[in-house]
N, C-alpha and C positions, 0 to 999 in steps of 0.2 A: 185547638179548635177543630174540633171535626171538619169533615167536607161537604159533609151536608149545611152545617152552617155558614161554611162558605160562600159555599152555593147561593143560598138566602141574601149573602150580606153584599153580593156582588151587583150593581145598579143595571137593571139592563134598557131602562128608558133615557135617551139623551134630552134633555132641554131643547127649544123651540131654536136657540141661538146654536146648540152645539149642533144641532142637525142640519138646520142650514150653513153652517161653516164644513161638515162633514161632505154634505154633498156637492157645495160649489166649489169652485175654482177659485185659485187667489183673489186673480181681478177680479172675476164674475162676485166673488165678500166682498170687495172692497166698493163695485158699483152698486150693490145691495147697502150697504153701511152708509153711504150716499146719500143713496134713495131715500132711508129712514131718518136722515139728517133732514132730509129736504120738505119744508112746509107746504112746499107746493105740488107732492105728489101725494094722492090719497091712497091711505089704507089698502083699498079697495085696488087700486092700480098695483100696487106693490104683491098684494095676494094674488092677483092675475097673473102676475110674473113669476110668481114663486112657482104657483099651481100647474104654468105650464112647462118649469122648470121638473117637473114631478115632487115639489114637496109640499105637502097638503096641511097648512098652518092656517089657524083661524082669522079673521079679521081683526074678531078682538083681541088676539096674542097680540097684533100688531101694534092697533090702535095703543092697547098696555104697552109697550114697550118702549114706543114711540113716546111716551107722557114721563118715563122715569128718567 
């Protein structure tokens, strides 16, 4: 294979999950993974913490994720 189609074949966007696992800290996933367990905190609360975490995920990534 050439390298130019390596290049091509190589993924350079991470998933919603592997970015925020990329950027936090153990615990800091571990009290996110929590959070997303947790019925009683909204979407909306959990993207305020991410966002001022610096990582900029939609509500509805959330919301979806939170439902699977």
């Amino acid at each position: 294979m050439s390298k130019f189609k390596e290049a091509l074949s190589v993924k350079r966007t991470l998933s919603a999950q592997d970015k925020i696992k990329a950027t936090l800290d153990p615990d800091s996933y571990k009290d996110f993974m929590s959070a997303m367990d947790d019925p009683g905190l909204s979407a909306g609360a959990i993207h305020r913490a991410l966002k001022d975490l610096g990582i900029e995920i939609s509500v509805m990534t959330i919301q979806r994720w939170r439902q699977k």
